[in-house]
N, CA, C and O atoms as CSV, one atom per row, in Angstrom:
chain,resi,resn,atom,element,x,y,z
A,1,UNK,N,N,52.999,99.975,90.398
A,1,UNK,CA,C,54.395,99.659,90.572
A,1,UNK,C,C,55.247,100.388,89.542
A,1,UNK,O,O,56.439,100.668,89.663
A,2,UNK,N,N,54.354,100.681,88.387
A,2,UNK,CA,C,55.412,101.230,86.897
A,2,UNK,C,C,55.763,102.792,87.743
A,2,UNK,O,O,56.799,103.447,87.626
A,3,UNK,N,N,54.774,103.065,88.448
A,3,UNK,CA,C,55.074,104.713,88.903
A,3,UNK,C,C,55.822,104.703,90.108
A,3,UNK,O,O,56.114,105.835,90.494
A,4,UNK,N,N,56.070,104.120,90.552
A,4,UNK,CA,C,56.415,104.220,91.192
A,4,UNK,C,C,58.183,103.911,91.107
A,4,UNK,O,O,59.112,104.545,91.609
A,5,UNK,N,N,58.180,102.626,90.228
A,5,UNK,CA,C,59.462,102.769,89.814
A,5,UNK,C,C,60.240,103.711,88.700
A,5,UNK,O,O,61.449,103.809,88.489
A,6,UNK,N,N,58.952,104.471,87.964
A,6,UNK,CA,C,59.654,105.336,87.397
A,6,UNK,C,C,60.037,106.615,88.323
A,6,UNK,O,O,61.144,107.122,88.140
A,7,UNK,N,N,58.977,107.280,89.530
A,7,UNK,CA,C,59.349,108.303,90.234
A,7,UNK,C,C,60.682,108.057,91.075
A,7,UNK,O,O,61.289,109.017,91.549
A,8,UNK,N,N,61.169,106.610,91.264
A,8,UNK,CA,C,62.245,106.711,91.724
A,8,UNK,C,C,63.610,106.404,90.504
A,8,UNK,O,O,64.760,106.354,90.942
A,9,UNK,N,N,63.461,106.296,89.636
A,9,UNK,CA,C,64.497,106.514,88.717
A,9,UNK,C,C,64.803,108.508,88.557
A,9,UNK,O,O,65.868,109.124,88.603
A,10,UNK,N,N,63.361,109.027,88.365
A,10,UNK,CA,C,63.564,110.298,88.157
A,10,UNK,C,C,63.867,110.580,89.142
A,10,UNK,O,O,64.304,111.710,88.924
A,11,UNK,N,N,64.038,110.336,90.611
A,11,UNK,CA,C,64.294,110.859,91.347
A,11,UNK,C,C,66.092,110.472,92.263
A,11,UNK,O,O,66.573,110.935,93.297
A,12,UNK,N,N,66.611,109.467,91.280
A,12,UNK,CA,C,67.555,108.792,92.168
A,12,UNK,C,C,68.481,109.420,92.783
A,12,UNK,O,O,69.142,109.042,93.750
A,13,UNK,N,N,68.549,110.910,91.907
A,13,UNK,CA,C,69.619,111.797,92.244
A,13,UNK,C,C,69.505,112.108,93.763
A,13,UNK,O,O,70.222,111.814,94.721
A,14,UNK,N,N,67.914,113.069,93.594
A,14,UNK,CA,C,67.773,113.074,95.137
A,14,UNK,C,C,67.712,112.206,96.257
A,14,UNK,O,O,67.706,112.778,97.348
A,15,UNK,N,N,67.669,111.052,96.259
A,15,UNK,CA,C,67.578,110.139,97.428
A,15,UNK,C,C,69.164,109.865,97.534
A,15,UNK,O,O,69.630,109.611,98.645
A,16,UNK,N,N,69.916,109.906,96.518
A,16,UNK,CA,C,71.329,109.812,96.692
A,16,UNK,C,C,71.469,111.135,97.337
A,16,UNK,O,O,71.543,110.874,98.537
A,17,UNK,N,N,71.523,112.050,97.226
A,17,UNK,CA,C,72.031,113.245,98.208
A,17,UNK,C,C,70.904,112.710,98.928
A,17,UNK,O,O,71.115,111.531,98.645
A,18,UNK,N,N,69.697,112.670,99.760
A,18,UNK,CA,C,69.068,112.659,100.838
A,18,UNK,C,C,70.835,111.626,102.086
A,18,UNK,O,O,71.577,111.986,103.000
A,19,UNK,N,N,70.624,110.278,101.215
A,19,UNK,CA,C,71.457,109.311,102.294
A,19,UNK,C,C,72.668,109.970,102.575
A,19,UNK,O,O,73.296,109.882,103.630
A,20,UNK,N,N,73.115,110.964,101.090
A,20,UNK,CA,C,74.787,111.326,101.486
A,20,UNK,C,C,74.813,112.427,102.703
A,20,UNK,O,O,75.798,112.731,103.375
A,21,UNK,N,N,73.504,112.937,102.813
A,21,UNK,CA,C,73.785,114.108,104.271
A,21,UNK,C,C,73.445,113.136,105.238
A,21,UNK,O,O,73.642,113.775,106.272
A,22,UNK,N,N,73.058,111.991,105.595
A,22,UNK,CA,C,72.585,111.465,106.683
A,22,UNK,C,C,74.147,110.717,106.894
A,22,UNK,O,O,74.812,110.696,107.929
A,23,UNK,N,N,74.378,110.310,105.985
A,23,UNK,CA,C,76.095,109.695,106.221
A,23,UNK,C,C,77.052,110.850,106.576
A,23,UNK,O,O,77.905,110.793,107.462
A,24,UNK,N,N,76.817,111.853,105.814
A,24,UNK,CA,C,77.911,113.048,106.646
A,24,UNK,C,C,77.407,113.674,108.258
A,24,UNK,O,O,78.076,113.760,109.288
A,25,UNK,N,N,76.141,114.010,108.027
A,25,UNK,CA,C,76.066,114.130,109.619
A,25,UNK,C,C,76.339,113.093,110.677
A,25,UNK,O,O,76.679,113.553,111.767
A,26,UNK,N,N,76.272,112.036,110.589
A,26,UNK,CA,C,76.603,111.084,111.240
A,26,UNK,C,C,78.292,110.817,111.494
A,26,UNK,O,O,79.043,110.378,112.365
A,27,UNK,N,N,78.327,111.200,110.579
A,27,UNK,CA,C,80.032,111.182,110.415
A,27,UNK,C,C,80.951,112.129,110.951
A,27,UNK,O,O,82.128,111.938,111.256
A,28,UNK,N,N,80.103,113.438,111.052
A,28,UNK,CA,C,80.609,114.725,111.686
A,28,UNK,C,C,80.446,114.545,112.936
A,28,UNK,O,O,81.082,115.353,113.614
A,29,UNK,N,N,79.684,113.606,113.659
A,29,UNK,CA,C,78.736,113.638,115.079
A,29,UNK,C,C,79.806,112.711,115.684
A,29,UNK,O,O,80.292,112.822,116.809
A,30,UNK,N,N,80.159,111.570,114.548
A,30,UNK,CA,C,81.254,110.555,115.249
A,30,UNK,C,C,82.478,111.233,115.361
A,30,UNK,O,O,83.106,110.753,116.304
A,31,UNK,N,N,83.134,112.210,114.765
A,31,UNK,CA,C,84.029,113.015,114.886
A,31,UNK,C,C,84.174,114.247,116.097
A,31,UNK,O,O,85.050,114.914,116.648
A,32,UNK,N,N,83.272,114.134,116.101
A,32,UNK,CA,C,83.024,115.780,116.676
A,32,UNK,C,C,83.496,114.641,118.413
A,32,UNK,O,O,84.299,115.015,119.267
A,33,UNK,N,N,82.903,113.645,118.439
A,33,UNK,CA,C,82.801,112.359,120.004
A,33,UNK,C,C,84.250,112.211,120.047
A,33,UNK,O,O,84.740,112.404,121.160
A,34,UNK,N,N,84.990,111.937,119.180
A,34,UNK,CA,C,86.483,110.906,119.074
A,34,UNK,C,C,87.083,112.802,119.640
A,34,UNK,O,O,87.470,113.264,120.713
A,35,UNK,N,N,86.909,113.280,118.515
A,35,UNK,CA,C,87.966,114.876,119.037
A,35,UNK,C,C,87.631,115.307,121.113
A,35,UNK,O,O,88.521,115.427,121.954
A,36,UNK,N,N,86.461,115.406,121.299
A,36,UNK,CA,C,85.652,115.523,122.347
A,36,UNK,C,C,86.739,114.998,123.738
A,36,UNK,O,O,87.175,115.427,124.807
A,37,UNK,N,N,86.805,113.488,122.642
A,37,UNK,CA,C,87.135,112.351,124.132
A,37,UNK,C,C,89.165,112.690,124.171
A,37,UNK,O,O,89.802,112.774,125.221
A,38,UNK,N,N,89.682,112.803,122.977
A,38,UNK,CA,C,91.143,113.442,122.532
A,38,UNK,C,C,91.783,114.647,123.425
A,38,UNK,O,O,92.930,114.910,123.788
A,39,UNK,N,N,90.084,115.458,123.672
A,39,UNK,CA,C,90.446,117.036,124.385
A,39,UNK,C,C,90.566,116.553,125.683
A,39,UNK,O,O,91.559,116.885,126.331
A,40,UNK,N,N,89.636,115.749,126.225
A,40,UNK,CA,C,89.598,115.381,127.465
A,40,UNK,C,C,91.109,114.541,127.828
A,40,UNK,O,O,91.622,114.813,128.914
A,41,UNK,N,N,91.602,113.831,127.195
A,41,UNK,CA,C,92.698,113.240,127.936
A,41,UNK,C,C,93.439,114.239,127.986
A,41,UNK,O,O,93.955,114.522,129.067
A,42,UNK,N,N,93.680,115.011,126.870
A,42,UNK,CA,C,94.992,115.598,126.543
A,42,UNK,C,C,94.773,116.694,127.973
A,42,UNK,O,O,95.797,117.007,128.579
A,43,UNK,N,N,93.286,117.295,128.510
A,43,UNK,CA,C,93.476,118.319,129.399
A,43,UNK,C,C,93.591,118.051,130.716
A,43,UNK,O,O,93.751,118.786,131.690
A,44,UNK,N,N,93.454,116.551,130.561
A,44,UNK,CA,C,93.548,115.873,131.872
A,44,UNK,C,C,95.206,115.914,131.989
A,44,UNK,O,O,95.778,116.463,132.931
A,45,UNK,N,N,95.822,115.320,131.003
A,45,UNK,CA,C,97.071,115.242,131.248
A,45,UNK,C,C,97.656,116.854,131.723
A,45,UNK,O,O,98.156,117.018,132.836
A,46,UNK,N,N,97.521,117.949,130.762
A,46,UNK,CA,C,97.874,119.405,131.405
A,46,UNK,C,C,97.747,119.588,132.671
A,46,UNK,O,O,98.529,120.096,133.474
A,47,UNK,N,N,96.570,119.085,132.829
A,47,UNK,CA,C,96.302,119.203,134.528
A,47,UNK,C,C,96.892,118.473,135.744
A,47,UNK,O,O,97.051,118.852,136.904
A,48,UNK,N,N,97.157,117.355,135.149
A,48,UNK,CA,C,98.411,116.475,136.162
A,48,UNK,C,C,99.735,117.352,135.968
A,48,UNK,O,O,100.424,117.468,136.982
A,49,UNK,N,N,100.149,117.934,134.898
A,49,UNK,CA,C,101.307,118.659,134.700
A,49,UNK,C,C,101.484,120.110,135.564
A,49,UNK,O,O,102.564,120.449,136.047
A,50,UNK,N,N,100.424,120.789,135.660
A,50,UNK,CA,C,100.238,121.849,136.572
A,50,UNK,C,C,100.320,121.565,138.210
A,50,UNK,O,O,100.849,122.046,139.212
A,51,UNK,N,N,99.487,120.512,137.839
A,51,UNK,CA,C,99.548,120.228,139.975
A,51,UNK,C,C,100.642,119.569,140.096
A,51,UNK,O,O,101.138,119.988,141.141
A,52,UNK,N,N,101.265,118.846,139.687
A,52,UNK,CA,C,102.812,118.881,139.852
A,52,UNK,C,C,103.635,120.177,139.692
A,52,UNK,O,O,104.224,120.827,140.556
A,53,UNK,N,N,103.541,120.353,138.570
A,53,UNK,CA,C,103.987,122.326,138.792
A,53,UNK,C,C,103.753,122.951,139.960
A,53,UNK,O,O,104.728,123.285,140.634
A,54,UNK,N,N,102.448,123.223,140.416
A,54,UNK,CA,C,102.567,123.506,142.127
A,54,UNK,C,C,102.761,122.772,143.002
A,54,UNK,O,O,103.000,123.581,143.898
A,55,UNK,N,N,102.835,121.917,143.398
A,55,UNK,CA,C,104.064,120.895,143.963
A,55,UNK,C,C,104.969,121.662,144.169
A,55,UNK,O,O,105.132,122.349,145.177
A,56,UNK,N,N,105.704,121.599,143.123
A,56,UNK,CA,C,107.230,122.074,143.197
A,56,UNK,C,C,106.992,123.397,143.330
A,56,UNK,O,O,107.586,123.819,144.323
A,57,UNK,N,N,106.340,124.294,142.726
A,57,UNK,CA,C,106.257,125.438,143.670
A,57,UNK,C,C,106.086,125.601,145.045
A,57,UNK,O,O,107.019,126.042,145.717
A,58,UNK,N,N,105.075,125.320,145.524
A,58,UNK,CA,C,105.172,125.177,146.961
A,58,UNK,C,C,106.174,124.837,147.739
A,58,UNK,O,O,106.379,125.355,148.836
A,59,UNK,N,N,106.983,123.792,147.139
A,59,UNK,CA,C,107.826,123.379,148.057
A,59,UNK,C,C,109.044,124.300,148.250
A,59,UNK,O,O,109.669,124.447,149.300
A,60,UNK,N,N,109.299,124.947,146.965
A,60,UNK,CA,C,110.429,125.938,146.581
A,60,UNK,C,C,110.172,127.179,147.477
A,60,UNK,O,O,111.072,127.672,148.158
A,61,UNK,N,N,109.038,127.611,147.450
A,61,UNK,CA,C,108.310,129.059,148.048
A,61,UNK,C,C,108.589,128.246,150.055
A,61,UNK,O,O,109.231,128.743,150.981
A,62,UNK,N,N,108.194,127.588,150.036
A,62,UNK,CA,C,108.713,127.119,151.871
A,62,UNK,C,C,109.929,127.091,152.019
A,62,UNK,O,O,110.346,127.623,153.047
A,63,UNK,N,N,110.805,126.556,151.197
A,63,UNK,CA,C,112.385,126.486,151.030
A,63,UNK,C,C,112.805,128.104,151.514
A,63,UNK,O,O,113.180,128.369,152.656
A,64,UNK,N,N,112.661,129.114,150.413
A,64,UNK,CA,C,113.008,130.179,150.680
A,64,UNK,C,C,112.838,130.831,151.916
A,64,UNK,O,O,113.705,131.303,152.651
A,65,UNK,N,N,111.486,130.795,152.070
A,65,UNK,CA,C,110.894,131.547,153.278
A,65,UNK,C,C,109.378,131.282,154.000
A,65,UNK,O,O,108.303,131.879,153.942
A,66,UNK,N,N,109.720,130.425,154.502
A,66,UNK,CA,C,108.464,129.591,154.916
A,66,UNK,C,C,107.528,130.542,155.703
A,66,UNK,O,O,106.439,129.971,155.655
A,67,UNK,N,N,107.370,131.756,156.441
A,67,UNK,CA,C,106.755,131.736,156.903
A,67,UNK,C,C,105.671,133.287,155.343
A,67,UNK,O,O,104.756,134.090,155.525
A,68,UNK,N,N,106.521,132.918,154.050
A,68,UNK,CA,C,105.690,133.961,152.884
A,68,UNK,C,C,104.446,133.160,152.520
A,68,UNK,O,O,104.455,131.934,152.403
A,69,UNK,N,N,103.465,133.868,152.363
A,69,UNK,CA,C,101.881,133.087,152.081
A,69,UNK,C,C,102.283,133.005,150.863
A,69,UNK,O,O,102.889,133.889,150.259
A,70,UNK,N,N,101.822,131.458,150.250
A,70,UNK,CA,C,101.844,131.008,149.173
A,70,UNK,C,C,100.507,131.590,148.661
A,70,UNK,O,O,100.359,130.758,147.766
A,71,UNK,N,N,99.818,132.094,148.589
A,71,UNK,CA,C,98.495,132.661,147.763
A,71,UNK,C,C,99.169,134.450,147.255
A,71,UNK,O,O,98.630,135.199,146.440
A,72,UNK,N,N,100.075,134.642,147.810
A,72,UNK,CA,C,100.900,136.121,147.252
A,72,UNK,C,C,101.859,136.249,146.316
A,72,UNK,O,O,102.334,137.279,145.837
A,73,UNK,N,N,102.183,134.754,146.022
A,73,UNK,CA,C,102.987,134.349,145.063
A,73,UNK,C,C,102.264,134.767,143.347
A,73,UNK,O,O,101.167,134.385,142.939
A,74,UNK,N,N,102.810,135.241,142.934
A,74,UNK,CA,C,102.113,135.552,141.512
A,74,UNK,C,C,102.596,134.538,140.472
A,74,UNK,O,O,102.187,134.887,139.365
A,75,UNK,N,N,103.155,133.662,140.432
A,75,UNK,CA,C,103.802,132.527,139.803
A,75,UNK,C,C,102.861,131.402,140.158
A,75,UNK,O,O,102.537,130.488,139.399
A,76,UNK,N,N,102.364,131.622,141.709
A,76,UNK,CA,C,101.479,130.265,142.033
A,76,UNK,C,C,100.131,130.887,141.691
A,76,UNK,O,O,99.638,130.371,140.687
A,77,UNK,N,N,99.449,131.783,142.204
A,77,UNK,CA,C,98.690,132.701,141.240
A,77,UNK,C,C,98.277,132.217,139.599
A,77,UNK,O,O,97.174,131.821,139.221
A,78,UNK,N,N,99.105,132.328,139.052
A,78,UNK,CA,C,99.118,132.177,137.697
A,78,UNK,C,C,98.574,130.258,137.568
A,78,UNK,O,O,97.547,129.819,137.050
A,79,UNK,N,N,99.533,129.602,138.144
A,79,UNK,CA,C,99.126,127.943,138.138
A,79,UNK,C,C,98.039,127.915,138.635
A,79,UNK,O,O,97.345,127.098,138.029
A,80,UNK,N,N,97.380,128.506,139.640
A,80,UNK,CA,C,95.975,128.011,140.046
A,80,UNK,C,C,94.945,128.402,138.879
A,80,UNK,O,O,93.983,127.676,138.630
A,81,UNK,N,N,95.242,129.781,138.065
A,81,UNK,CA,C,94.093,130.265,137.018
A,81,UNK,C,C,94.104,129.146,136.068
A,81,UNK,O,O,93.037,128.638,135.724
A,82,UNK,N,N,95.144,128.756,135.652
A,82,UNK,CA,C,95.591,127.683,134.954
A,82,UNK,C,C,94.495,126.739,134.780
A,82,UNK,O,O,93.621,126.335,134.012
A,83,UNK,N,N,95.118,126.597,136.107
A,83,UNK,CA,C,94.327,125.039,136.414
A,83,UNK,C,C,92.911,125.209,136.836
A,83,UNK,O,O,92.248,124.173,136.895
A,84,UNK,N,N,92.304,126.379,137.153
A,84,UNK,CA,C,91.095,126.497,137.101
A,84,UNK,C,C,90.335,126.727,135.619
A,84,UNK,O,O,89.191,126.394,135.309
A,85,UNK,N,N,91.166,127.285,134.955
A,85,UNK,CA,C,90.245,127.083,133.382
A,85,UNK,C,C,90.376,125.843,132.622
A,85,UNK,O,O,89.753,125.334,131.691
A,86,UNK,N,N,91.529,125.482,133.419
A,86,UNK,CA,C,91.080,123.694,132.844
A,86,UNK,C,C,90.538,122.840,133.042
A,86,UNK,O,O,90.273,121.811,132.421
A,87,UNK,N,N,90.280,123.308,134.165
A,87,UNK,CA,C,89.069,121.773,135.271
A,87,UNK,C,C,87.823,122.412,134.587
A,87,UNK,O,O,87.167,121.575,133.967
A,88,UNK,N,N,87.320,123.702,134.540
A,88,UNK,CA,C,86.343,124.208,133.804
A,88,UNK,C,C,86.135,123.525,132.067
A,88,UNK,O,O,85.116,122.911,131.751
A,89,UNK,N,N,86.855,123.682,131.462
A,89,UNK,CA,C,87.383,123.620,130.048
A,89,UNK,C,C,87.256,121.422,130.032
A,89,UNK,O,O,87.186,120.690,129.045
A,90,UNK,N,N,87.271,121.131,131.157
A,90,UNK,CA,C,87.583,119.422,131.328
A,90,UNK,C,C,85.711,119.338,131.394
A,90,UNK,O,O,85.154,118.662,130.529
A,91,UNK,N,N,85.090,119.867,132.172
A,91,UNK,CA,C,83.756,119.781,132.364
A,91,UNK,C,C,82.895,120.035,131.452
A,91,UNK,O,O,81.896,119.327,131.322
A,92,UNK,N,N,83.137,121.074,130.682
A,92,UNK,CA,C,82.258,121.236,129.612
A,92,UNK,C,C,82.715,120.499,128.425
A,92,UNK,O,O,82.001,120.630,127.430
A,93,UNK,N,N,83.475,119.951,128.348
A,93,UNK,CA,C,83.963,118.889,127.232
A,93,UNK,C,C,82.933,117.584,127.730
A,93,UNK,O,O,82.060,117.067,127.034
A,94,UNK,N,N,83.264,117.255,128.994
A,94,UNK,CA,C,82.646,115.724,129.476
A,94,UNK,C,C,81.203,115.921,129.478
A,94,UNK,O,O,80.498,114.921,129.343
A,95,UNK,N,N,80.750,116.878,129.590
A,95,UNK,CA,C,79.258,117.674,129.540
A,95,UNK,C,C,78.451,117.569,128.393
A,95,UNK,O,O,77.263,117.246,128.426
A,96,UNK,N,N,79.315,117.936,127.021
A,96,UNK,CA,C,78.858,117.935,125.699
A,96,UNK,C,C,79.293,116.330,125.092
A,96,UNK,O,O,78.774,115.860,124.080
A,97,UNK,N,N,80.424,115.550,125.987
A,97,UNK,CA,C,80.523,113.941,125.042
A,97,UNK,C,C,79.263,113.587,126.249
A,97,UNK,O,O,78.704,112.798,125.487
A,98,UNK,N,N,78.755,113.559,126.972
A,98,UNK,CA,C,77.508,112.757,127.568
A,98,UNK,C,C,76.298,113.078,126.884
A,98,UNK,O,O,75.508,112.238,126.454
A,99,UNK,N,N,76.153,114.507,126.779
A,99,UNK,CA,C,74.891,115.018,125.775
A,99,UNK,C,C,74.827,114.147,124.605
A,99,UNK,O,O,73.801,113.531,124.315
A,100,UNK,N,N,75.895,114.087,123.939
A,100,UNK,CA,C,76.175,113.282,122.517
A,100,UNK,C,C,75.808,111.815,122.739
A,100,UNK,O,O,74.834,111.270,122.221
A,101,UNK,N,N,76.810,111.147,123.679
A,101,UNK,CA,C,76.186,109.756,123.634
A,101,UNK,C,C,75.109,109.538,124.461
A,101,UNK,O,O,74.936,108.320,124.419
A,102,UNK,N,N,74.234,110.060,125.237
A,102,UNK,CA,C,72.991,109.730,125.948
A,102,UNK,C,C,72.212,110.613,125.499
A,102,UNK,O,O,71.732,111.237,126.445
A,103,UNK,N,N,71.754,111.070,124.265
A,103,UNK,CA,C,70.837,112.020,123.954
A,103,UNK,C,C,69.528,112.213,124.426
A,103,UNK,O,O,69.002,113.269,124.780
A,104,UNK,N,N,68.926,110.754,124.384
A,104,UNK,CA,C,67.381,110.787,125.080
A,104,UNK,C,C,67.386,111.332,126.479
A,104,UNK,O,O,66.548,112.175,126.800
A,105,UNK,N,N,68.531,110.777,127.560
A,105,UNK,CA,C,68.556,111.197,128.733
A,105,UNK,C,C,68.347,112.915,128.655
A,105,UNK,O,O,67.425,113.448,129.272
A,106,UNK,N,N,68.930,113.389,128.156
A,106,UNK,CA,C,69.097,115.190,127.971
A,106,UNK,C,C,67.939,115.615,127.869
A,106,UNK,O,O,67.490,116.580,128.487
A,107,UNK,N,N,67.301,114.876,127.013
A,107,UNK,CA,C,65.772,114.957,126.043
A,107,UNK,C,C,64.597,115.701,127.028
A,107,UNK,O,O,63.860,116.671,126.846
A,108,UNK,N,N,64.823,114.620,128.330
A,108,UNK,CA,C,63.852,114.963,129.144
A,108,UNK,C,C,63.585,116.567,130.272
A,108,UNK,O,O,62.575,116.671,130.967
């Protein structure tokens, strides 16, 4: 018992840094989840903001001249890339917070 309590006196330093990286990684991992879940609303919301944006495009582009293809529009063009790198950009966010909180599932 004497050696043992002396190897951990000589050693207290290190077991104090051993716990302080297990508390920071843990801490970075809970951060990294909260930012994760932050990106996701916030790109969800962009994305309700765009498809309303084409909404009103569309409706404007029929106004003018209904019988012009809305896919020649370079304004609506632009909102669909939009909104396609965000539904992309929405998936791989929800992709990496499931990896995080169901880790074993991934595992397999």
């Amino acid at each position: 018992m004497e050696e043992s309590f002396r190897y951990k006196m000589q050693h207290v330093g290190d077991i104090f840094v051993e716990k302080m990286e297990v508390v920071c990684d843990a801490l970075k991992s809970c951060t990294r989840g909260i930012t994760l879940t932050y990106d996701i609303h916030d790109l969800e919301r962009k994305k309700r903001r765009i498809t309303r944006n084409i909404g009103e495009r569309i409706a404007e582009v029929r106004k003018k001249s209904p019988e012009l293809d809305i896919f020649k529009d370079e304004k609506m063009m632009e909102l669909f890339s939009k909104l396609e790198s965000i539904e992309e950009s929405i998936k791989s966010h929800k992709k990496e917070r499931q990896e995080r909180l169901n880790p074993a599932e991934n595992a397999v």
